[in-house]
N, C-alpha and C positions, 0 to 999 in steps of 0.2 A: 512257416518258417519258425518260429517260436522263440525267439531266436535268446532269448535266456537258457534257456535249456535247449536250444536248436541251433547247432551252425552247420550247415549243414557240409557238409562237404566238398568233396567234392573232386573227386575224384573221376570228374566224366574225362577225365583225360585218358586215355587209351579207352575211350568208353566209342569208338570208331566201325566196331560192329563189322571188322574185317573178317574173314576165314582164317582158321590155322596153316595152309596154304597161304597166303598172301606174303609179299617180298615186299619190302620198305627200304628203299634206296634213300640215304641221302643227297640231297640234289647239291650237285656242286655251284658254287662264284649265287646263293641265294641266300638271302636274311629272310627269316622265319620269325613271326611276331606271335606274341601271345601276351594273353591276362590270367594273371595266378591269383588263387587265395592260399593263406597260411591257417593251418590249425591253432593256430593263438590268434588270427584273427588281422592278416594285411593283406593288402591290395597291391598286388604289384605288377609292373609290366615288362615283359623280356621280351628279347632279341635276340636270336644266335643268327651270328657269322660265320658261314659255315665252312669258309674259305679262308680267312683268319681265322679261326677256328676260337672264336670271342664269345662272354656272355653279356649284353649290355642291362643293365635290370635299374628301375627305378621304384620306390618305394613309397605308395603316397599313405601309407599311415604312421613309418618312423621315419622319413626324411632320408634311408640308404638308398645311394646311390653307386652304380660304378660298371668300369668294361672291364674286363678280368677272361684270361686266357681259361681254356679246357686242352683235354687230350682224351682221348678216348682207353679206355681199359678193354683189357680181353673177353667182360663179359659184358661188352655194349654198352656200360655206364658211362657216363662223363666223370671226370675226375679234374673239381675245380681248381683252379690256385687262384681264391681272393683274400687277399692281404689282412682285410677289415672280417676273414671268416663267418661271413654272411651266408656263403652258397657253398655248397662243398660237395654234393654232388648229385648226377641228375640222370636220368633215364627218359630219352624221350621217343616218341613215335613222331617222326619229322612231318614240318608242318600240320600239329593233328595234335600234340599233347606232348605236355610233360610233366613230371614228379620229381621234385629236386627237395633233397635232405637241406635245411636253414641252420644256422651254430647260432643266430643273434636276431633271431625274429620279433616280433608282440612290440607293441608302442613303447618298451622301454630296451629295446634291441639286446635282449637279454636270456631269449627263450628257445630252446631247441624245436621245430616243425617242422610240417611237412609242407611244401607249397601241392599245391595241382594248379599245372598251366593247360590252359584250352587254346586253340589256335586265335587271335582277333578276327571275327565275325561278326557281322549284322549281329546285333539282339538288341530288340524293346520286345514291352512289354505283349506286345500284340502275338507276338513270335509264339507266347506257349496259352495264349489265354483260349478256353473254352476246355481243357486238359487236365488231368490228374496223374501227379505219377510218384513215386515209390522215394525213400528219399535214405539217406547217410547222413551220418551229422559227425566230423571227428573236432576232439577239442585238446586241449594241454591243461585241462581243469575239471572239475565237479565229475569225475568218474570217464570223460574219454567221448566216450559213444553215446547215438540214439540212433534210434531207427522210425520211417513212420510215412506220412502220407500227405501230399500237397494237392488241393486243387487250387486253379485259377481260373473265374467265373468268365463270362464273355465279355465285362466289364471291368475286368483287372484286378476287380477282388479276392485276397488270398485267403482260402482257409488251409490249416493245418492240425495232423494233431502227431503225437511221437510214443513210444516207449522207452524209457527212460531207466537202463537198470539199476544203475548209482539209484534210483530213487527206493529201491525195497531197504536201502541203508538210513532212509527219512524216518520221520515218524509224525503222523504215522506213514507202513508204507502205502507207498503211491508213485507206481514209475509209468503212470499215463498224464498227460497234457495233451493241451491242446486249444486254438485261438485263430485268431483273425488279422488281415490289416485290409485298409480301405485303399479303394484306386487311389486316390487323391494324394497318399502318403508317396506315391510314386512319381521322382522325377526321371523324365528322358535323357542321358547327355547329349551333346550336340554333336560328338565324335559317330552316334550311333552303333556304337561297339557295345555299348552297356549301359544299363537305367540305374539308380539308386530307389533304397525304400529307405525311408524315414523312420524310426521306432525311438523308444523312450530310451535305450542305452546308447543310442548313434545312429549313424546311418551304414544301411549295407551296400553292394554294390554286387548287382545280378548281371552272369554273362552267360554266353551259352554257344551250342551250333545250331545249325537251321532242322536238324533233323531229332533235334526232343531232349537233348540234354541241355542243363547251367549248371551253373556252381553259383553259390554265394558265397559272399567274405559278409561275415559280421564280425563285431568286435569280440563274440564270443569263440568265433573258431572257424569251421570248412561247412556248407551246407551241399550235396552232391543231389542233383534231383535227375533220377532216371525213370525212363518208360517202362512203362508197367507190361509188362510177359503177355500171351494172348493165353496161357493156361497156367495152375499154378503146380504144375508137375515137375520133374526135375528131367533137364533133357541130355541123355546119354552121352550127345557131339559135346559137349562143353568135357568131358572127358580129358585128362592131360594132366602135363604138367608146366606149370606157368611160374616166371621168374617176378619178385616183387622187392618192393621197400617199401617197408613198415619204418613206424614209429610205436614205441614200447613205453609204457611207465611201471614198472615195480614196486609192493608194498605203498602205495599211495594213500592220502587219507588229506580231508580237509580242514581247515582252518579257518580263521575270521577271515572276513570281508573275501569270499571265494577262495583265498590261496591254497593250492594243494600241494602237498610235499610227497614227497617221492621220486624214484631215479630213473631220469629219461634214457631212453637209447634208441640210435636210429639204424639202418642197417639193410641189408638184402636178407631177403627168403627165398624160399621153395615153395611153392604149393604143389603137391599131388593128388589129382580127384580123378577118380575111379569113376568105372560108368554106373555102377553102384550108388554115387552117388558119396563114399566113403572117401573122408576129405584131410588130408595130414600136413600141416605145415612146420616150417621146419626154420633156424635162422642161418646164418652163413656159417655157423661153426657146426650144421647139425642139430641142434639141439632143439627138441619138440616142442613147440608153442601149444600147439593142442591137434587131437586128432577125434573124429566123431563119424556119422554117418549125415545125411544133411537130410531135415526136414521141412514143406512148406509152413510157412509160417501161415497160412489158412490151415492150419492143421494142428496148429501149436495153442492150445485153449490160453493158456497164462497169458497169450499175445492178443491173440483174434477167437474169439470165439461166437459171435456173431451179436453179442449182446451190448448194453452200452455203458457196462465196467471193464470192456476193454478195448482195440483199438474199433475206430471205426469201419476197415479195409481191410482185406484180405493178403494183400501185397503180392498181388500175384508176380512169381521173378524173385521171390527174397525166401528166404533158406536158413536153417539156424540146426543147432544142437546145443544138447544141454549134458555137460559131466556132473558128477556128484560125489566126492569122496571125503575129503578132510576139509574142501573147499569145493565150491561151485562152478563153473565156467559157462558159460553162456557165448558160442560164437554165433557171426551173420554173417553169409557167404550170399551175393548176387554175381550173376554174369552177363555182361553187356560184351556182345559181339568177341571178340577175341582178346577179352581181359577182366579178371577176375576181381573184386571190390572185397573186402574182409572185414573184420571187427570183433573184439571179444570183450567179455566184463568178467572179472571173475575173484570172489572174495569167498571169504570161508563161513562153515554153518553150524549153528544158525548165522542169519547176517543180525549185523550187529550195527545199531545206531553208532558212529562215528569209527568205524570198525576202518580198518585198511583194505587195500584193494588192488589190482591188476588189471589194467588192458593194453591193448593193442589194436592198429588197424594199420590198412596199406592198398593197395592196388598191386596188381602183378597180369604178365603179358605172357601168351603161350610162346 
């Protein structure tokens, strides 16, 4: 988890591993519970009523609280009305996940994000240990994204390590980490829906489904940890095109004590990917986020090259392209069953110590 430069995401919401084929009713006169994390880093718990057609959500790291009506839009989103502009709008796969845009997220309820909600399920610790898998990290600071690799021993200890692209803007560069935490840092709750870890900036809080995905909330962002591919090829059925919401920051660049400046935006996209493997995302008004062909990242020397100045894993399942013109782009494209995970960094070249910057990242459902 790394979780300075690691939050991981998380995004295993629609991460449900259904077919393109598959029909998703919502079930009538049923509340549907779930635990969210925020890209700036909160813990929250919702409810939809789906017969009052209500969101109830409670906030355990700024204290928001509140029931607030939806309606539904023409293109299956929820379209919030909360008064306190907390939640504004959400996209979910009933009972199974959701991803809802935040206007007043971060412990100082002040920050634009993303939540990902996972259905409440069983998870402790025991649930992924003996396992490694592939992991996201989205934030609202220090460059946005990582990408990288979790195991957890049979004894509950975690290792981790990431790639970090904000880090070739370091000096020196250095966009690899990577570290440890002990079982012991880990407590159970007693709801058994989720465990905490202990670490020197606070504590996280890990949930998940029975079948290989979590999410973590740290105080630094979203940490998404999914199962790792049985090959690191790119497979044709993933093919489509898949509707998302992202979160964007524009011309970004950092400042003292972590603060980054630059202008959030949250929103719907398009993805279109080709069986080619040729990948074009686009936002609600058309306009081209990036487009590329997609390569494994066991294929990608700057990433993985099998040696130990760069990651330690292959990542088999994770996918990337790199542009290069007046500026760099660097996107990461995974698919987990019938929804697509994304991410970009992209600043200009050479990169430049304290230079500005661009990303984006989102989930999106065929």
């Amino acid at each position: 988890m790394r979780v300075a430069r690691m939050a991981v995401l998380a995004m295993a919401c629609f991460l449900i591993g259904c077919n393109s084929a598959t029909k998703i009713s919502v079930p009538v006169n049923t509340v549907r519970s779930y635990n969210a994390t925020a890209s700036v880093g909160d813990f929250l718990t919702i409810s939809i009523d789906s017969t009052a057609q209500t969101i109830t959500y409670k906030n355990y790291t700024n204290g928001e609280s509140g029931t607030v009506p939806y309606t539904m839009n023409s293109d299956g989103t929820y379209g919030i009305s909360d008064p306190d502009g907390n939640l504004l709008l959400a996209y979910e796969v009933p009972g199974t996940a959701m991803m809802i845009e935040a206007g007043n997220a971060g412990p100082n309820r002040d920050t634009q994000a993303l939540f990902t909600a996972i259905e409440t399920a069983p998870a402790s610790v025991s649930t992924f240990e003996g396992q490694s898998f592939n992991y996201l990290q989205f934030r609202t600071a220090a460059g946005g994204v990582s990408l990288g690799t979790i195991s957890i021993d049979a004894s509950g200890n975690i290792q981790h390590a990431d790639y970090w692209p904000f880090g070739t803007l370091q000096q020196p560069s250095d966009p690899f980490d990577n570290g440890a935490f002990s079982a012991s840092s880990i407590t159970e709750d007693p709801s058994g829906d989720f465990f905490s870890l202990a670490e020197s900036s606070g504590t996280d809080y890990i949930f998940g489904t029975q079948n290989g995905f979590f999410a973590v909330d740290t105080g630094a962002g979203t940490i998404l940890g999914l199962p790792k591919a049985k090959s690191k090829s790119f497979d044709p059925s993933v093919a489509g095109s898949y509707k998302a919401i992202f979160y964007k920051k524009a011309t970004a660049q950092m400042g003292q004590n972590n603060a980054e400046s630059g202008t959030p935006q949250e929103g719907t996209a398009t993805l279109k990917v080709g069986a080619n493997g040729l990948v074009t995302i686009t936002d609600g008004q058309g306009n081209t986020f990036a487009t590329g062909t997609l390569a494994a990242i066991a294929d990608t020397p700057y990433i993985y090259d099998g040696t130990p100045k760069t990651l330690p894993d292959p990542l088999w399942g994770m996918f990337t392209f790199r542009t290069s013109a007046a500026s760099q782009q660097d996107v990461f494209v995974t698919f987990q069953g019938n929804a697509v995970i994304f991410s970009s960094f992209q600043t200009a070249l050479p990169p430049a110590q304290n230079g500005s910057y661009t990303y984006f990242y989102g989930v999106g459902l065929k």
